[in-house]
N, C-alpha and C positions, 0 to 999 in steps of 0.2 A: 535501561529506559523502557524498552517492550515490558520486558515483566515486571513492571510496577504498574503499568496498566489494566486496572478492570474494567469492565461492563458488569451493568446486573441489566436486569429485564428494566428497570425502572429507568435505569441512564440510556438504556435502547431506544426507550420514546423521547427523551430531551433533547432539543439539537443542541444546547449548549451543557457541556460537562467541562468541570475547572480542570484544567491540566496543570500542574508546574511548568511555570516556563524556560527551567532549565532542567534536565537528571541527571546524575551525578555519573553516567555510565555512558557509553555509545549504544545506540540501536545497532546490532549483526541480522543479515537476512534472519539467522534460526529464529532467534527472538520476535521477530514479526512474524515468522511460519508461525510459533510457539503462540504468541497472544493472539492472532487469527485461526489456532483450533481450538485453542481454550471459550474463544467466544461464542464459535458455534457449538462446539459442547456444551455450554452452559444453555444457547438459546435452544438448543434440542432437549434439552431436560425441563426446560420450563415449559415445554408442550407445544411447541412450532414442531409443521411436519418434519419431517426427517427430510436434509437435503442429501440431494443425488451426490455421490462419492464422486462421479466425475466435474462437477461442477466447485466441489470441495478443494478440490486438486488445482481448478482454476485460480480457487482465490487464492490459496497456497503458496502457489508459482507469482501471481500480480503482486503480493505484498514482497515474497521474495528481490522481484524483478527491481520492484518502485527503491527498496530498501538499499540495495545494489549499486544503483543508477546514484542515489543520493549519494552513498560513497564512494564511488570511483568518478563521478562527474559533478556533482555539488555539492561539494566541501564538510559532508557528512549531514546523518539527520540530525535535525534541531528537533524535532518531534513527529511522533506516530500515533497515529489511535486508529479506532475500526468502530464501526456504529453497522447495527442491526438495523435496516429500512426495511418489514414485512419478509418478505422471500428473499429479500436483498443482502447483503454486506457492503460496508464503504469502509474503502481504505483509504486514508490519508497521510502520506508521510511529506513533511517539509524540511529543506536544507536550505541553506546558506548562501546559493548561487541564484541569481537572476535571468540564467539564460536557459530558452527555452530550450524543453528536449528537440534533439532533430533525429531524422532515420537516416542514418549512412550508408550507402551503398555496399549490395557484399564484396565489392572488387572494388581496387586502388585504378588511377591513372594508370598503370601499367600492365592491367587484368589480373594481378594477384590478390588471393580472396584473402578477405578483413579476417583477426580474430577479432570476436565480440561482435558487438552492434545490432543484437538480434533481442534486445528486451524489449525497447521500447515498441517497435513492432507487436512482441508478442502483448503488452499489456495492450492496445491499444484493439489489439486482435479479441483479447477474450474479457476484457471491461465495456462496461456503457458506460455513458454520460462520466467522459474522460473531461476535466477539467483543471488549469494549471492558472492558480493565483498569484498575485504580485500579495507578500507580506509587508506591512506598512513598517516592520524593522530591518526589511531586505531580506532576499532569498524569494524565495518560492512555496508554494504548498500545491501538490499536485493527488487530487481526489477523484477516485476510481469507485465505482459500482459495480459488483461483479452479483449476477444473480447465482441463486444456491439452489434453482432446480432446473 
């Protein structure tokens, strides 16, 4: 599903790009790593400044995290895409569940530490303008900004 996704510079400025509304494949974190460096590759070849490596690493990890979240807690992605905003990146990946992300606590009722439960924190820590929509076929789409300097 990730890698059948392009951008070019021209679909970077359109807010509306037709997606298939199904692919024939599952979204895995790699594939969201994989089309979120292919995009900024591309958009650094097309003569945007060069973004900072550590802020690279941020959106890396947010699409990772988002992509993650969607399969172990909302019934897998239905779709992913990444849009260029100026110094920006937006990632947007939607699944199938209606319920909102929450933050867990790192310790249970009995003070033994959780495994897991440390994404949504971390996207929420290194995105702005975190936003999680209701889809009018059900599920969710949850859109993340991560700037790239």
């Amino acid at each position: 599903m990730c890698e059948k996704h392009s951008i070019t510079a021209a679909m970077a400025a359109s807010p509306a790009v037709d997606r298939p509304a199904r692919q024939p494949r599952t979204c895995q974190p790699a594939d969201a790593r994989r089309t979120v460096e292919r995009v900024i590759s591309e958009c650094c070849r097309a003569g945007h400044p060069p973004c900072d490596a550590h802020a690279v690493s941020d959106a890396l990890l947010v699409a990772s995290e988002l992509t993650t979240n969607a399969i172990l807690h909302g019934g897998g992605v239905t779709d992913f895409h990444v849009d260029v905003l100026g110094p920006d990146i937006r990632v947007c990946v939607s699944d199938r569940s209606d319920r909102l992300p929450v933050v867990r606590p790192p310790v249970d009722r009995q003070g033994r530490r959780r495994v897991g439960g440390r994404g949504w924190p971390i996207v929420c820590r290194l995105a702005r303008d975190v936003q999680v929509s209701d889809l009018p076929s059900g599920g969710k789409c949850i859109s993340v900004v991560v700037p790239l300097n």
